[in-house]
C-alpha positions in Angstrom: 0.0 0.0 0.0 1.7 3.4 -1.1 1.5 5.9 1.7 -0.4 9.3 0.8 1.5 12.1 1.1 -0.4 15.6 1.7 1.4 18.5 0.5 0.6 22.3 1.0 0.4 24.2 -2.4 1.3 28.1 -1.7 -1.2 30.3 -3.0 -2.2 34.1 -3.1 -0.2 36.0 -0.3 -0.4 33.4 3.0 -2.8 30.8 1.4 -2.3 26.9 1.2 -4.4 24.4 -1.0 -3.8 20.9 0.9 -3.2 18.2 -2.1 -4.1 14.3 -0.9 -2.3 11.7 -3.3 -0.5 9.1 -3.9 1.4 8.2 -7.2 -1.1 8.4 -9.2 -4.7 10.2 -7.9 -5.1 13.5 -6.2 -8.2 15.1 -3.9 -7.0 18.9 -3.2 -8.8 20.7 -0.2 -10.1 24.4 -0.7 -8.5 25.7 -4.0 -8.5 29.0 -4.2 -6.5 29.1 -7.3 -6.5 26.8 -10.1 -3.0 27.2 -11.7 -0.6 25.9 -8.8 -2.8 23.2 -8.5 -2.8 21.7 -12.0 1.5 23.0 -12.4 1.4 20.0 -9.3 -1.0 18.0 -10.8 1.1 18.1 -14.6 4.9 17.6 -12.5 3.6 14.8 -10.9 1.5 13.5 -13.3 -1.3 13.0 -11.1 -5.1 12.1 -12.0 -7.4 14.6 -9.9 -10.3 12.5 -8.4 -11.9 14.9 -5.7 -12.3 18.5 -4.7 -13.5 19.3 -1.0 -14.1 22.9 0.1 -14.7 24.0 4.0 -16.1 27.4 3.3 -17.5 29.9 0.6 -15.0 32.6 1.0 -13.2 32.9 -2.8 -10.0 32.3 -1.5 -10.8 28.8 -1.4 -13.4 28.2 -3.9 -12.0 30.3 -6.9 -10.3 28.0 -8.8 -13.0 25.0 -8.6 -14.3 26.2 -12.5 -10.8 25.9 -14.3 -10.3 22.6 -12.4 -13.6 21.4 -13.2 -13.1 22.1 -17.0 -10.0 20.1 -16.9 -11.7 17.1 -15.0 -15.0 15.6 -14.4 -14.9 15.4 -10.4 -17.2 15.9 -7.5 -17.3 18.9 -5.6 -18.0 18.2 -1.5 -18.5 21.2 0.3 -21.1 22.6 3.3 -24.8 22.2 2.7 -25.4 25.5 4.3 -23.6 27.6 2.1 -24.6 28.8 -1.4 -21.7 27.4 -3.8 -22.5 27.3 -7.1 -20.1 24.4 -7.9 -20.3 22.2 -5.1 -22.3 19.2 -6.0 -22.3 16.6 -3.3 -23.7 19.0 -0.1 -22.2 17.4 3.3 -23.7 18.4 6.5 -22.1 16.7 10.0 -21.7 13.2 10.4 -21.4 12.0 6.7 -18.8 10.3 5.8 -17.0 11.4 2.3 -15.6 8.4 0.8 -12.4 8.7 -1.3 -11.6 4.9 -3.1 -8.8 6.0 -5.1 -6.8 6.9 -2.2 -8.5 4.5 0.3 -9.4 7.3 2.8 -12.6 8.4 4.2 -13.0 11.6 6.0 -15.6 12.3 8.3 -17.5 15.9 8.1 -17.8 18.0 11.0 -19.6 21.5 11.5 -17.6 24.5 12.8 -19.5 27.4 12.1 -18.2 30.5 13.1 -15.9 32.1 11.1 -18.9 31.5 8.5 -22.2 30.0 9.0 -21.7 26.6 7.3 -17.9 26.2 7.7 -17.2 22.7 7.7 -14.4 20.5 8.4 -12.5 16.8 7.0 -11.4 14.5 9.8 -9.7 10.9 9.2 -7.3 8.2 9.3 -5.2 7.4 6.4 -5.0 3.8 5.7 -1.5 2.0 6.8 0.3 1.2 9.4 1.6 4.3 12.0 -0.5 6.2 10.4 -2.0 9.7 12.1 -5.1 11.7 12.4 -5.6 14.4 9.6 -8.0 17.5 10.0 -8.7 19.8 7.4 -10.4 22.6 8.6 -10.3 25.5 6.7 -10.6 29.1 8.6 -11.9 27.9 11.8 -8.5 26.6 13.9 -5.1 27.9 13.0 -1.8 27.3 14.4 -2.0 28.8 17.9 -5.0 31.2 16.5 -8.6 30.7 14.9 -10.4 32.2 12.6 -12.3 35.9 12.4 -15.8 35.5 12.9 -17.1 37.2 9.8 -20.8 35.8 9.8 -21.1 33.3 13.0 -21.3 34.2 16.8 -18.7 33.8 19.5 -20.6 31.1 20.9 -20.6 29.2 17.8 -16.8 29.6 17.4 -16.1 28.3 20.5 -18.3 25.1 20.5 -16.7 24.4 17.2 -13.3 24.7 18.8 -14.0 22.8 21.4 -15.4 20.1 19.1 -11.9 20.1 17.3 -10.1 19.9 21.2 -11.9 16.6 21.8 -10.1 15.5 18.9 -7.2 12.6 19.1 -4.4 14.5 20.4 -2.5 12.7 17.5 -4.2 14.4 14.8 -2.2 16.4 11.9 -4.0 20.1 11.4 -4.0 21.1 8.3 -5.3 25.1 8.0 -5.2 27.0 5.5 -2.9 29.7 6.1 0.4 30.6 7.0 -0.5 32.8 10.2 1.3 30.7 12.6 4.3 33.6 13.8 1.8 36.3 13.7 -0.6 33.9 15.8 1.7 33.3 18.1 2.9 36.6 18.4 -0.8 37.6 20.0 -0.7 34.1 22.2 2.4 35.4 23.7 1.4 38.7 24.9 -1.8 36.5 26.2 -0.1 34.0 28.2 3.5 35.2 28.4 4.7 32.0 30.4 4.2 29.5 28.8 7.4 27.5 27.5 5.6 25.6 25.2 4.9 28.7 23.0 8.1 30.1 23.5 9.8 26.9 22.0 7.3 26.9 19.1 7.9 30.4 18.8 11.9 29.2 17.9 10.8 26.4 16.3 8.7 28.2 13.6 10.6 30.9 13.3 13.5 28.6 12.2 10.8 27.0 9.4 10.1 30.3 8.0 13.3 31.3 8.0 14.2 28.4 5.7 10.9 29.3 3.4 9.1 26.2 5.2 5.7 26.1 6.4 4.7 25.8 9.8 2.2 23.5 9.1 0.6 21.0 10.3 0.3 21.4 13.3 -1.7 19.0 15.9 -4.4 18.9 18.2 -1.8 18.4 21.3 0.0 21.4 20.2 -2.6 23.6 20.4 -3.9 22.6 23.3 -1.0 23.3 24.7 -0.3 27.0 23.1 -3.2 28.3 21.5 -5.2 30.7 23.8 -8.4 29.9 22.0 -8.2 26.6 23.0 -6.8 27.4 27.0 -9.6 29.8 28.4 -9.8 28.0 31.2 -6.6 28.4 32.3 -5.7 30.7 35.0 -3.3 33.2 32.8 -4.9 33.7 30.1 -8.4 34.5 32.3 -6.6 37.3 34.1 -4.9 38.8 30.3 -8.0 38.5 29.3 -9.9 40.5 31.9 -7.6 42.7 31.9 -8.5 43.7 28.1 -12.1 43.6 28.8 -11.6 45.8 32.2 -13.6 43.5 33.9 -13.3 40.1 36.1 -13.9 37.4 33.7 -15.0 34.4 34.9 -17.2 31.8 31.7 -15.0 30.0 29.5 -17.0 31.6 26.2 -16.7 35.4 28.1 -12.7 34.8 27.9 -13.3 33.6 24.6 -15.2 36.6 23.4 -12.4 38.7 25.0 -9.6 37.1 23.3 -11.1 37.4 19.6 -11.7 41.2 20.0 -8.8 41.7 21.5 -6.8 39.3 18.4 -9.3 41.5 16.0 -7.4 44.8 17.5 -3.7 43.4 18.2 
């Protein structure tokens, strides 16, 4: 059995499009733009079987057209949101099976950053093999997502939906906000060694033109601030932003996205 190999394809300023194959099929996760996508496809002289899109935002629907007149694929994506192209609607719990590559993916529903956001969780077949979460705009390395159409409350219960999550699994997001992300976690829990050495740690990747990603669900429960707001540090940096004693899990929550919105 080959083992799949998931590779980010850079797009657009900080974008990545997640590619799925092995040496001969392809699935590619939310792609914004076309071109990169089938330059990969051509140098590796891949077969595209699959699209699957988290979100409506362009930036990761825009190049489904030019890929779909090159190939005859489905589309998943959220029932919830109007995508023109999408034509196998998912809503949470269904299972998205993928036979050229073996791999099923379960869906999962995060809205927040937008109302139907949805997100791909699995197990690659083989032995050793990890967890793998693709999920869009709603967690990012030691940040989430703005919430441009979805509440706070909505955010958070999707988070926390993505916490329960084998600590194992690979986190795939789709951008490269990572330093910037951790920049904000910093100032909102300044002790905590664990970000400091992924502060280092990326740094060093970036500085070598590499991406910081994935990450996993252990790492950012252990450094991302959206996913800590029960712990005692980030309650008080918190308050303090609000000017008020905070003392609900979701209020710290609420805190920490306007204050990330303004940072």
């Amino acid at each position: 059995m080959t083992t799949l190999r998931i590779y980010p394809i850079p797009a657009f300023r900080d974008n990545y499009i997640w590619i799925v194959h092995d040496t001969a099929s392809a699935v590619v996760i939310d792609p914004g733009d076309a071109h990169p996508v089938l330059d990969y496809l051509q140098s590796k002289k891949l077969q595209l079987d699959a699209i699957l899109i988290t979100h409506h935002h362009n930036d990761h629907t825009g190049g489904n057209l030019a890929l779909l007149d090159r190939f005859d694929v489905p589309v998943y994506g959220p029932e919830h949101e109007a995508i023109s192209t999408v034509s196998h609607p998912l809503r949470d719990g269904e299972i998205v099976v993928l036979p050229s590559l073996s791999l099923s993916l379960e869906v999962i529903e995060v809205p927040g950053h937008t109302l139907g956001h949805i997100a791909y969780f699995g197990l690659p077949p083989g032995p050793d093999q990890k967890h793998i979460l693709f999920c869009g705009d709603t967690l990012f390395a030691s940040g989430c997502g703005r919430l441009f159409e979805g509440t706070a409350q909505q955010m958070y219960q999707s988070l926390q939906k993505l916490a329960d999550l084998p600590d194992d699994t690979l986190v795939y997001c789709t951008h490269e906000y990572t330093l910037s992300n951790i920049s904000f976690a910093r100032t909102a829990e300044p002790d905590n060694v664990d970000l400091q050495q992924l502060e280092q740690h990326a740094s060093q990747l970036r500085c070598n033109n590499k991406p910081t990603l994935p990450s996993t669900i252990a790492m950012e429960k252990a450094c991302n601030p959206f996913l800590r707001c029960n712990h005692p540090e980030i309650i008080r940096t918190a308050s303090l932003y609000a000017g008020k004693k905070l003392h609900e899990p979701l209020d710290v929550f609420t805190a920490l996205r306007e204050w990330k919105n303004n940072f």
